[in-house]
N, CA, C and O atoms as a MOPAC input file, in Angstrom:
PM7 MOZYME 1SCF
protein

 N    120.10700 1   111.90700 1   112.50600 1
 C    119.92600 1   111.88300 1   111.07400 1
 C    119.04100 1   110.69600 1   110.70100 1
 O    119.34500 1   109.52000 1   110.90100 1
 N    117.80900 1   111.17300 1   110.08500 1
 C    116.92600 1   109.97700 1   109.92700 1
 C    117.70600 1   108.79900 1   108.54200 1
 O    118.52700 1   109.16200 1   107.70000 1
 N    117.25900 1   107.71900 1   108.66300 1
 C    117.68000 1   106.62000 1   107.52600 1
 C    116.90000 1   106.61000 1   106.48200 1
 O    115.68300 1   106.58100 1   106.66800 1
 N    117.54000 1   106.63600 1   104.89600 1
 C    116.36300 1   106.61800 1   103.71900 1
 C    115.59900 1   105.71000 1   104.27200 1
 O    115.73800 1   104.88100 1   105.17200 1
 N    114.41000 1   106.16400 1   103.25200 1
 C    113.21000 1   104.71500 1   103.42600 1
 C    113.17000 1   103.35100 1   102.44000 1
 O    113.43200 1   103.43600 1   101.24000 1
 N    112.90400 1   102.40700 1   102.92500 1
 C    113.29400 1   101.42300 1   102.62500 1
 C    112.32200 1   101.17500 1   101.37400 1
 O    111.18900 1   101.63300 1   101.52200 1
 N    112.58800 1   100.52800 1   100.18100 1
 C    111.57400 1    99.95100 1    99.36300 1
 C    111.10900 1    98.71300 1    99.76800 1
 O    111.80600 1    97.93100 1   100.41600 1
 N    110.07700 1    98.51100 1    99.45600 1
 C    109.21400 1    97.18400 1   100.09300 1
 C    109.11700 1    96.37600 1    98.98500 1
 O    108.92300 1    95.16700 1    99.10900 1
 N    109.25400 1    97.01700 1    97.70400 1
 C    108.52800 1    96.45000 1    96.63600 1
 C    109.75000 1    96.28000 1    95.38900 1
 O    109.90800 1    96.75300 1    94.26400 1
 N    110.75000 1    95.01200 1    96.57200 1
 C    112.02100 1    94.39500 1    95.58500 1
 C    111.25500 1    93.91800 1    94.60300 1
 O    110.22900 1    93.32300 1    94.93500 1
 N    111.56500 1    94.06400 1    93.23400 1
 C    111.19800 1    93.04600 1    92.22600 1
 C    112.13700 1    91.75200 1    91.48000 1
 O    111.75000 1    90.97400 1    90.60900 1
 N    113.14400 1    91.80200 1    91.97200 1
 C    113.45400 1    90.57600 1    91.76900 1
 C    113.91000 1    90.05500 1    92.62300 1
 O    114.14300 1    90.78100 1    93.59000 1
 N    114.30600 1    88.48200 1    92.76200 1
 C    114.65700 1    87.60200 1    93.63200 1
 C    115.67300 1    87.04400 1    93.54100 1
 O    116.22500 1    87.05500 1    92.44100 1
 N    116.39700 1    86.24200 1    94.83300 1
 C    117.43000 1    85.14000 1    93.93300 1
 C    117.40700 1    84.54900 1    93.63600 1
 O    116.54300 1    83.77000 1    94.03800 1
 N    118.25500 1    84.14700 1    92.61100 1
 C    118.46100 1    83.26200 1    91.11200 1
 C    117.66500 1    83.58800 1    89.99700 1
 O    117.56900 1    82.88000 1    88.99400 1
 N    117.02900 1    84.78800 1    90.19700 1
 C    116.65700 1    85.65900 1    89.07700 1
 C    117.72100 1    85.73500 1    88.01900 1
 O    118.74300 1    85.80300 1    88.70300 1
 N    118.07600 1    85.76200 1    86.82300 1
 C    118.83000 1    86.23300 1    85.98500 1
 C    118.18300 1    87.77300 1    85.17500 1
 O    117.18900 1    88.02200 1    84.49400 1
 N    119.28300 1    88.52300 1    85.65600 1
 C    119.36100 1    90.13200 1    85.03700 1
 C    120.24400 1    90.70400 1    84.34400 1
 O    121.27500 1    90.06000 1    84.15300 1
 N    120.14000 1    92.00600 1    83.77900 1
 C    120.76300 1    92.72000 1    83.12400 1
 C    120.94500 1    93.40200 1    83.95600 1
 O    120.28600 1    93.19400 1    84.97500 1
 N    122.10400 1    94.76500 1    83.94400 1
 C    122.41900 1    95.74700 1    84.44000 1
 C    122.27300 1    96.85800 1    83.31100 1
 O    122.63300 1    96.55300 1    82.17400 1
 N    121.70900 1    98.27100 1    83.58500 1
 C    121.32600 1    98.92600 1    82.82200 1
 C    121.61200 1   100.13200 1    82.65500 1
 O    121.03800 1   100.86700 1    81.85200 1
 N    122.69600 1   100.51800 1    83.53100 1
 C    123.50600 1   101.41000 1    83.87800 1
 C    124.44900 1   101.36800 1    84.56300 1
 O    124.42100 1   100.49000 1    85.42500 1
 N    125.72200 1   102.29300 1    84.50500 1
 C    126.68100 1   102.01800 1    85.14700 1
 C    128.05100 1   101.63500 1    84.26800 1
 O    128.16900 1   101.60800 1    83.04300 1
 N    129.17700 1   101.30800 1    85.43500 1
 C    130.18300 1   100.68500 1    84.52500 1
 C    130.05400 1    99.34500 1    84.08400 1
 O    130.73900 1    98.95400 1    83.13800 1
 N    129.29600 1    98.63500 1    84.63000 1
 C    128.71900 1    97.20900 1    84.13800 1
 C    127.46900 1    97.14100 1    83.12300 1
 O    126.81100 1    96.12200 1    82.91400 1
 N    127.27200 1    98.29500 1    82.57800 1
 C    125.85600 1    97.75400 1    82.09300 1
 C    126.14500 1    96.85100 1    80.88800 1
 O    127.23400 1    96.72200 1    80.32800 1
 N    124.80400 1    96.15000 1    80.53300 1
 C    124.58000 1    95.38700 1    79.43900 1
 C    125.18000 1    93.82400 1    79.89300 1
 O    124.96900 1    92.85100 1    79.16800 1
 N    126.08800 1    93.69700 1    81.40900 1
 C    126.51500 1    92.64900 1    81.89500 1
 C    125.52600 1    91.83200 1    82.54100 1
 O    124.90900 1    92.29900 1    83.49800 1
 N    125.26500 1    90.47300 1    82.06400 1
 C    124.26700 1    89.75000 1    82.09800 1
 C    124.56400 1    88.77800 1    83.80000 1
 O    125.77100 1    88.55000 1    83.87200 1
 N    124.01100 1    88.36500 1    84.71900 1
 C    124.16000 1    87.71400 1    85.86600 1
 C    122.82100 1    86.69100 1    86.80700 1
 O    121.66100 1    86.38800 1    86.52700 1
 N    123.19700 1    86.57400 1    87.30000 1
 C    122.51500 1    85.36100 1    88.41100 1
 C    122.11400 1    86.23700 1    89.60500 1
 O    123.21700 1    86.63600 1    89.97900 1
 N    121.27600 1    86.73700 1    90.36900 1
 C    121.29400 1    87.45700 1    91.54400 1
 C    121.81700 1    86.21000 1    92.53400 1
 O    121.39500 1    85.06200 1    92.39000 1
 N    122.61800 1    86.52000 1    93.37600 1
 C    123.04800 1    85.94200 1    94.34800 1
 C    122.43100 1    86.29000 1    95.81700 1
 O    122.13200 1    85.49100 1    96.70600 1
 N    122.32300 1    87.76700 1    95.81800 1
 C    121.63500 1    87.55500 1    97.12800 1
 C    120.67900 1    89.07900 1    96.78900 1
 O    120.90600 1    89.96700 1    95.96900 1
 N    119.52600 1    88.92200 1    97.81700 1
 C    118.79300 1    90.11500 1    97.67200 1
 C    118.05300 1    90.62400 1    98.82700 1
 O    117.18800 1    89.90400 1    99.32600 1
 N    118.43500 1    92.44600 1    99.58600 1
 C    118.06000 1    93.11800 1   100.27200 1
 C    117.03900 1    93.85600 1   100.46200 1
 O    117.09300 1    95.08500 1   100.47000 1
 N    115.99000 1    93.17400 1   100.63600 1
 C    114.89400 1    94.36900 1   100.11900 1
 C    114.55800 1    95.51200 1   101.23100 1
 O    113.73600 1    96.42800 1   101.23100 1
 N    115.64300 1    95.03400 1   102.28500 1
 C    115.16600 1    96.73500 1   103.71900 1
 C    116.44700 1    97.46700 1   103.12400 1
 O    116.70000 1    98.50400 1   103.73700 1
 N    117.02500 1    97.27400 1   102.42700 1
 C    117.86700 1    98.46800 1   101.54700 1
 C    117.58600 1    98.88500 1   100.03000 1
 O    117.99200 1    99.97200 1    99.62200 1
 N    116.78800 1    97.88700 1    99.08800 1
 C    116.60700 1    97.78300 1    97.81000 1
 C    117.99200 1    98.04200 1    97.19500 1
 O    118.32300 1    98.87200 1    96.34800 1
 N    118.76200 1    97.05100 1    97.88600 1
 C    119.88400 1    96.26400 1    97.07100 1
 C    119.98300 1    94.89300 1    96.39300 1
 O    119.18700 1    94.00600 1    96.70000 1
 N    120.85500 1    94.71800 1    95.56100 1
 C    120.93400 1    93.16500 1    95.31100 1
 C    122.53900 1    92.92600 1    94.54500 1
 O    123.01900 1    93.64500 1    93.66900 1
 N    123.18500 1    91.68000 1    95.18000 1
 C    124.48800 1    91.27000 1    94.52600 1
 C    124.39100 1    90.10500 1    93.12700 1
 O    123.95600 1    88.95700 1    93.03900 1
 N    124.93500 1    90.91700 1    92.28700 1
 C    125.16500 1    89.99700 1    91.06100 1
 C    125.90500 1    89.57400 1    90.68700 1
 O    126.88000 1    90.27800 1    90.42500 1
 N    125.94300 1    88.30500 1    90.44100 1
 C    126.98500 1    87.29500 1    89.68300 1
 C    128.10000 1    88.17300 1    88.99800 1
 O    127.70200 1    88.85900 1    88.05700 1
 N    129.27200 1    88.24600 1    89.28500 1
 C    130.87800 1    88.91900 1    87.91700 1
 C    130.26400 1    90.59400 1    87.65900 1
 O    130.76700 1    91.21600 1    86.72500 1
 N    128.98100 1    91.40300 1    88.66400 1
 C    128.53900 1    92.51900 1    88.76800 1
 C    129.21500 1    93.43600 1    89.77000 1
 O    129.14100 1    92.99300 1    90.91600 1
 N    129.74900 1    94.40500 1    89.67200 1
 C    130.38100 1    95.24100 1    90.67600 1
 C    131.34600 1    94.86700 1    91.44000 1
 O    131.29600 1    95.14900 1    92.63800 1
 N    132.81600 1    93.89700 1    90.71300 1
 C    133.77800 1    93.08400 1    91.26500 1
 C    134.07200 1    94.45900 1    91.91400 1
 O    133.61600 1    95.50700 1    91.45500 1
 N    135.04100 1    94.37300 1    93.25800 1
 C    135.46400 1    94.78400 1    94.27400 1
 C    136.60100 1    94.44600 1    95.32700 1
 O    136.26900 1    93.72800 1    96.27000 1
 N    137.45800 1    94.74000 1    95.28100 1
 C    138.85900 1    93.98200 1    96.00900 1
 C    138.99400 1    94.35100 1    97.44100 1
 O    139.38600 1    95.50800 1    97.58800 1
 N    138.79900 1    93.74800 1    98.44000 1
 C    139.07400 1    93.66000 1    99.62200 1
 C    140.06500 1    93.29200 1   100.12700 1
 O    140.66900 1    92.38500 1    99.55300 1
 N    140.76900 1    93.99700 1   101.73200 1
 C    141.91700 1    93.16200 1   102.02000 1
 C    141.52800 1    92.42600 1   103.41300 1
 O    140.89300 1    92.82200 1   104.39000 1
 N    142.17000 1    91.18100 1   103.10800 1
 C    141.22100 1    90.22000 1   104.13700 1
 C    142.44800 1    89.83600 1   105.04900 1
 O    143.58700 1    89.58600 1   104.65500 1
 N    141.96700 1    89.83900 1   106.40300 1
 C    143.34500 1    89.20900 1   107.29400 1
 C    143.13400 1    87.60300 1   107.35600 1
 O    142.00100 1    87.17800 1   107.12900 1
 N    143.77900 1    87.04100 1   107.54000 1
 C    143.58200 1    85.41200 1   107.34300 1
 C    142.61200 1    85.16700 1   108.84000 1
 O    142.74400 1    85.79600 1   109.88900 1
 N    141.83800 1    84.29500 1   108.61200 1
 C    140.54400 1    84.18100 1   109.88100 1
 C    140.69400 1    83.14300 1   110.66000 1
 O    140.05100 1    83.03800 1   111.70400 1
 N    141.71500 1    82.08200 1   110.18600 1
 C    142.11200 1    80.72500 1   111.07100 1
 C    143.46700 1    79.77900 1   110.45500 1
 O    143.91000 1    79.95300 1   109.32000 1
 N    143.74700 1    79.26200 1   110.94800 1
 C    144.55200 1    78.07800 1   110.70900 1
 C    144.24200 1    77.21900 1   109.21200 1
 O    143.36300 1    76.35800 1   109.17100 1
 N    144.75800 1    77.43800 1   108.46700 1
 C    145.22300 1    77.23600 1   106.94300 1
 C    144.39900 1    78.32100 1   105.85900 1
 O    144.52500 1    78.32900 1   104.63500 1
 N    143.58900 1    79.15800 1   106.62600 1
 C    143.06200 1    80.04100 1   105.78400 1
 C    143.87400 1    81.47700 1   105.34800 1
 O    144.16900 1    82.41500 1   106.08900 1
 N    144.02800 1    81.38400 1   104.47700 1
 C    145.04200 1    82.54600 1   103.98600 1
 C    144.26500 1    84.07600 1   103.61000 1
 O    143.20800 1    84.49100 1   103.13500 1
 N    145.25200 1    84.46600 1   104.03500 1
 C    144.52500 1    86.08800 1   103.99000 1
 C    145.22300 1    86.78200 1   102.69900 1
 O    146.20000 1    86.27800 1   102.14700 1
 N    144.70000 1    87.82500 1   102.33600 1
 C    145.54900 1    88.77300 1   101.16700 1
 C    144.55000 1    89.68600 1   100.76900 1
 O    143.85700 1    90.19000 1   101.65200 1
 N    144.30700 1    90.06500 1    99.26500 1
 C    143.46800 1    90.65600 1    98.39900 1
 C    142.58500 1    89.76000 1    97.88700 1
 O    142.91400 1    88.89300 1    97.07800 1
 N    140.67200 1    90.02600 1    98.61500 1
 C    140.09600 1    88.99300 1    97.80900 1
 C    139.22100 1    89.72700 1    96.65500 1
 O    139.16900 1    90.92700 1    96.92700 1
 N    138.58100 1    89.45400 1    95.57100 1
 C    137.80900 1    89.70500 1    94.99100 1
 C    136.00200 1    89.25700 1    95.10900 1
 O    135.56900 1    88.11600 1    95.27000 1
 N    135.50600 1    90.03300 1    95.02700 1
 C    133.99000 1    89.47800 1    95.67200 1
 C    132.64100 1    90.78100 1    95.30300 1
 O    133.00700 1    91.92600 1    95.03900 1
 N    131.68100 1    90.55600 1    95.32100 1
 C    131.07500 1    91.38300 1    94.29800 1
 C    129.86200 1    92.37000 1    95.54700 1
 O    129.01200 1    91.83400 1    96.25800 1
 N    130.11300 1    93.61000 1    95.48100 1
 C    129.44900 1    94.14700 1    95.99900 1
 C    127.81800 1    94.46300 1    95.55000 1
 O    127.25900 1    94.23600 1    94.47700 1
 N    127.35800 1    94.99600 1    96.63800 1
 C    125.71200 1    95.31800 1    96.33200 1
 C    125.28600 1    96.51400 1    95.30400 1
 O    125.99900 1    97.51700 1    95.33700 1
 N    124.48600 1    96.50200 1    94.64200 1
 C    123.96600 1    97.49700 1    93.86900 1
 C    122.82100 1    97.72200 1    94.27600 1
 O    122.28800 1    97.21700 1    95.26400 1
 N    122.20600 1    98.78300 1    93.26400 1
 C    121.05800 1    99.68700 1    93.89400 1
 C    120.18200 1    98.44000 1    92.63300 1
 O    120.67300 1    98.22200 1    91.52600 1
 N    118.63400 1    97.65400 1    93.20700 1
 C    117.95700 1    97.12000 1    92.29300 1
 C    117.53500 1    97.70300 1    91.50300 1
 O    117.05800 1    97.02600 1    90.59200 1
 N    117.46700 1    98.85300 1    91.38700 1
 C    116.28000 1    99.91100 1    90.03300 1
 C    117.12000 1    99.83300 1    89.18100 1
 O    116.68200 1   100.09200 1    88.06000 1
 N    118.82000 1    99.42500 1    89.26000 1
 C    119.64200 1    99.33100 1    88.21000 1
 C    119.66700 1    98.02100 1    87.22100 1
 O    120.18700 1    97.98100 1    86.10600 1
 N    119.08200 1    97.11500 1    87.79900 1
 C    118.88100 1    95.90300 1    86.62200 1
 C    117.38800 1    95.74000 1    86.54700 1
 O    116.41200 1    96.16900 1    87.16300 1
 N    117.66400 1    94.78900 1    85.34300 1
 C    115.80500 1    94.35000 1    84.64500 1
 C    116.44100 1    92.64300 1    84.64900 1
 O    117.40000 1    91.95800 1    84.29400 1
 N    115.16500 1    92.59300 1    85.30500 1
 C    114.82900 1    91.06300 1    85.02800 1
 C    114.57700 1    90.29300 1    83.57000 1
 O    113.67000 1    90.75900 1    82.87900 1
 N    115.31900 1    89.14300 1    83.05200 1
 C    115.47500 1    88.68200 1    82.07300 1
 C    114.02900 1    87.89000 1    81.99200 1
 O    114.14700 1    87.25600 1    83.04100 1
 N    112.94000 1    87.55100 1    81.54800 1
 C    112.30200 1    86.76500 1    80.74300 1
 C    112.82400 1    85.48800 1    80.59100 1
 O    113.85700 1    85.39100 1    79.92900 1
 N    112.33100 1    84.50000 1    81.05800 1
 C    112.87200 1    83.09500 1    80.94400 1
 C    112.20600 1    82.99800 1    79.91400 1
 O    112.45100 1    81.81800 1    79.66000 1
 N    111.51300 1    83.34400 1    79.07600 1
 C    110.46200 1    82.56300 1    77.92900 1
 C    110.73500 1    83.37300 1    76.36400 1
 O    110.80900 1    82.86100 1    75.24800 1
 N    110.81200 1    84.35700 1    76.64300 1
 C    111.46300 1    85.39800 1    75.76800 1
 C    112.56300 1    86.02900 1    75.48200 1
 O    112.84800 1    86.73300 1    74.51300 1
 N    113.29900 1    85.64900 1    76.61500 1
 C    114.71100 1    86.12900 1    77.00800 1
 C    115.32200 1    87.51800 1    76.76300 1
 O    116.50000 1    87.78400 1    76.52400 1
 N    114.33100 1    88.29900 1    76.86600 1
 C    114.44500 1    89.88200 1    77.01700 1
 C    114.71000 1    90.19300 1    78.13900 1
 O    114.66900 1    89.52800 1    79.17300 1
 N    115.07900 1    91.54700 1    77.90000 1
 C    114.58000 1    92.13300 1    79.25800 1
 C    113.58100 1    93.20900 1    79.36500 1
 O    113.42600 1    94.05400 1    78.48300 1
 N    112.67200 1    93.15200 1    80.84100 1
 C    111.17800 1    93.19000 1    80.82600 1
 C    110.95100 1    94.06700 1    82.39600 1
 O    111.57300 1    94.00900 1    83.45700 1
 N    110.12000 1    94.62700 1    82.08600 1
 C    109.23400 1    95.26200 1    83.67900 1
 C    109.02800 1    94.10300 1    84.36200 1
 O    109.77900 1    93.25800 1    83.87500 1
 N    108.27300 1    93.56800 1    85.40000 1
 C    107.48700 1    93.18500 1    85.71200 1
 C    106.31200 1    93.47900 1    86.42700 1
 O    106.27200 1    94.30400 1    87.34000 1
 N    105.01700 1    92.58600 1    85.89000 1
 C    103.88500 1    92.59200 1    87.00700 1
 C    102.96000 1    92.03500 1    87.03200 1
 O    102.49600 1    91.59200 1    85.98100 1
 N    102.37800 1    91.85400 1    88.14800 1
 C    101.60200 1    90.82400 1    88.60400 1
 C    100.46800 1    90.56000 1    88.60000 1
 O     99.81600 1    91.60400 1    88.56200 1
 N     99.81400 1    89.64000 1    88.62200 1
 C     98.75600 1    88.67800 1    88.60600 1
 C     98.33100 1    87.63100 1    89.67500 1
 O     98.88400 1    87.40400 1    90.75000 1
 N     97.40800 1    87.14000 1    89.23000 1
 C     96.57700 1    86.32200 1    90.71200 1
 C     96.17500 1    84.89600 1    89.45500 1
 O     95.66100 1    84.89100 1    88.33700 1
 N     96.59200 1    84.08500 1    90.14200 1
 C     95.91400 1    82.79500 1    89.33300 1
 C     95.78400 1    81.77400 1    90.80700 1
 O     96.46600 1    81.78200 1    91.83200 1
 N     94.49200 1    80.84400 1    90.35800 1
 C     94.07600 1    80.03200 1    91.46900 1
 C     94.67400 1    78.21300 1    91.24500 1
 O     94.52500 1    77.47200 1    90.27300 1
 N     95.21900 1    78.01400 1    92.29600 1
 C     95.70100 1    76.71800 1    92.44700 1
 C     95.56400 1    76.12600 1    93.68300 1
 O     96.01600 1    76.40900 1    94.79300 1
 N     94.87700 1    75.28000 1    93.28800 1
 C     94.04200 1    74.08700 1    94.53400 1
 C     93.09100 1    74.87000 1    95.18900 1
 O     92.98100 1    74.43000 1    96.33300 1
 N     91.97300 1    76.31000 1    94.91100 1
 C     91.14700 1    77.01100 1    95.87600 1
 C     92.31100 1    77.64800 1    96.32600 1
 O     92.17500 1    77.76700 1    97.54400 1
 N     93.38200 1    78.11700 1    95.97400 1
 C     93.97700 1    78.96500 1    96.71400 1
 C     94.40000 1    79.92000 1    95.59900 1
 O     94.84200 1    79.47300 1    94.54000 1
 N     94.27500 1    81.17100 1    95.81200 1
 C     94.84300 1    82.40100 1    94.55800 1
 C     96.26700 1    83.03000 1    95.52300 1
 O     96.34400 1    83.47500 1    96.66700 1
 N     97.44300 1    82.77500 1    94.26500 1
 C     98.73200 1    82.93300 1    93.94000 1
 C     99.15400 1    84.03900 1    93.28700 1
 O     99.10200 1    84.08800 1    92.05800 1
 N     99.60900 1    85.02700 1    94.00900 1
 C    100.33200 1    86.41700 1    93.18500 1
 C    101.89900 1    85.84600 1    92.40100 1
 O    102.95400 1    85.50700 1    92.93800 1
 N    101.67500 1    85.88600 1    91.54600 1
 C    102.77700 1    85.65400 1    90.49900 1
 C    103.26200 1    86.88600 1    89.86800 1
 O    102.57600 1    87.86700 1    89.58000 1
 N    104.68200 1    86.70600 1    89.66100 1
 C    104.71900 1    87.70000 1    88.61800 1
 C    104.98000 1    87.41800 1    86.59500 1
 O    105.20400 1    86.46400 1    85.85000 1
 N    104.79600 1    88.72500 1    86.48400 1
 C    104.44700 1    88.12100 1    84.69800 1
 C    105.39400 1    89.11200 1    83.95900 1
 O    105.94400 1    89.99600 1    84.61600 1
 N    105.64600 1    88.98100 1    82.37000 1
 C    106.72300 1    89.35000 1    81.63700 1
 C    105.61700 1    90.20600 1    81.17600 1
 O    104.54100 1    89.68200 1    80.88800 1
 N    105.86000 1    92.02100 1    81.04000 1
 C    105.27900 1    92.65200 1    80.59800 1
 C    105.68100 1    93.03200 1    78.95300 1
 O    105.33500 1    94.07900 1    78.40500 1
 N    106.06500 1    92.51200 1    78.64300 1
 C    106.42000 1    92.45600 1    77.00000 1
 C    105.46500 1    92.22500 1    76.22700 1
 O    104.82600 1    91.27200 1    76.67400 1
 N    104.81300 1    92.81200 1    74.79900 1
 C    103.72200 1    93.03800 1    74.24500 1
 C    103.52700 1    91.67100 1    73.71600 1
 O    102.30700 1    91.52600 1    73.79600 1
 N    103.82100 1    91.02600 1    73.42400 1
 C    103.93300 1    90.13100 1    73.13400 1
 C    104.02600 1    88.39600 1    73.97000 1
 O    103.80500 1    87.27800 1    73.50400 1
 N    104.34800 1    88.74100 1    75.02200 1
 C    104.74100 1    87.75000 1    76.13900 1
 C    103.54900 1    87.84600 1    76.73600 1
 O    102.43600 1    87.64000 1    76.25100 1
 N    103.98500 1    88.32100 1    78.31100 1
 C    102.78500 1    87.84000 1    78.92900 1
 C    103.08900 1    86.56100 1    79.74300 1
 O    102.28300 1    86.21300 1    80.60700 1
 N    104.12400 1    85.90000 1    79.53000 1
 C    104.38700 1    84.48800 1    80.43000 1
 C    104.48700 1    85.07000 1    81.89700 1
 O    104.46100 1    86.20800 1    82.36700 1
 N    104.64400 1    83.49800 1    82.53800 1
 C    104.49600 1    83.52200 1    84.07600 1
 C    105.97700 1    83.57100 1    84.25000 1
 O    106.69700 1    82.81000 1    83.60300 1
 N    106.36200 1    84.26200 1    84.92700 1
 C    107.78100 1    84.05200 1    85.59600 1
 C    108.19100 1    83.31100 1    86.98500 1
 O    109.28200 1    82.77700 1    87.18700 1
 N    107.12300 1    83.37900 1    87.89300 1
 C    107.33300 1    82.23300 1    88.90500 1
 C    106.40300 1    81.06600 1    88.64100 1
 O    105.29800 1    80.87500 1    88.13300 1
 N    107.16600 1    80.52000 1    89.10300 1
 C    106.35200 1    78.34700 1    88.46700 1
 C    105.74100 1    78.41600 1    89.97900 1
 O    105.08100 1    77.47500 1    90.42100 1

């Protein structure tokens, strides 16, 4: 059985702050914590809580029911706008710093237009 194909083209990163835009979480605002782009997943901050049962792993570490936030599919959140504080597509651009040209990405909002990576 072959494996889906992977997206190449994660658009956000971690410590991105997003929205969720569907789902039982939507409209829940977060921090990306970590991000998969050979699955086009990503885990968000208090996004897709999830209860696990954990056996204790050593000597004073206690085991039980933990809480901890599983992966989502990325096409499900939008990246927040640090400058506008919407939420926005993104896309990219080329600007030159020191003789060297930098793909950045940018806030596609009619109005915006800011840089989102410094």
């Amino acid at each position: 059985m072959n494996a889906p194909k992977a997206n190449p083209k994660l658009r956000v990163k971690t410590g991105d702050i997003v929205v969720v835009i569907s789902g039982k979480d939507k409209g829940t605002k977060g921090k990306v914590q970590k991000a998969f782009p050979a699955t086009g997943k990503v885990v968000v901050e208090g996004v897709a809580v999830v209860k696990r049962h954990q056996k204790p792993r050593g000597q004073g570490m206690p085991g039980g029911i933990v809480s901890k936030e599983a992966a989502i599919p990325a096409s499900k959140v939008m990246l927040i706008c640090p400058t506008c504080n919407e939420p926005t597509r993104i896309g990219h651009t080329f600007i030159e710093i020191n003789g060297k040209t930098k793909k950045v990405r940018v806030c596609k909002r009619k109005n915006c237009g800011a840089q989102i990576d410094q």
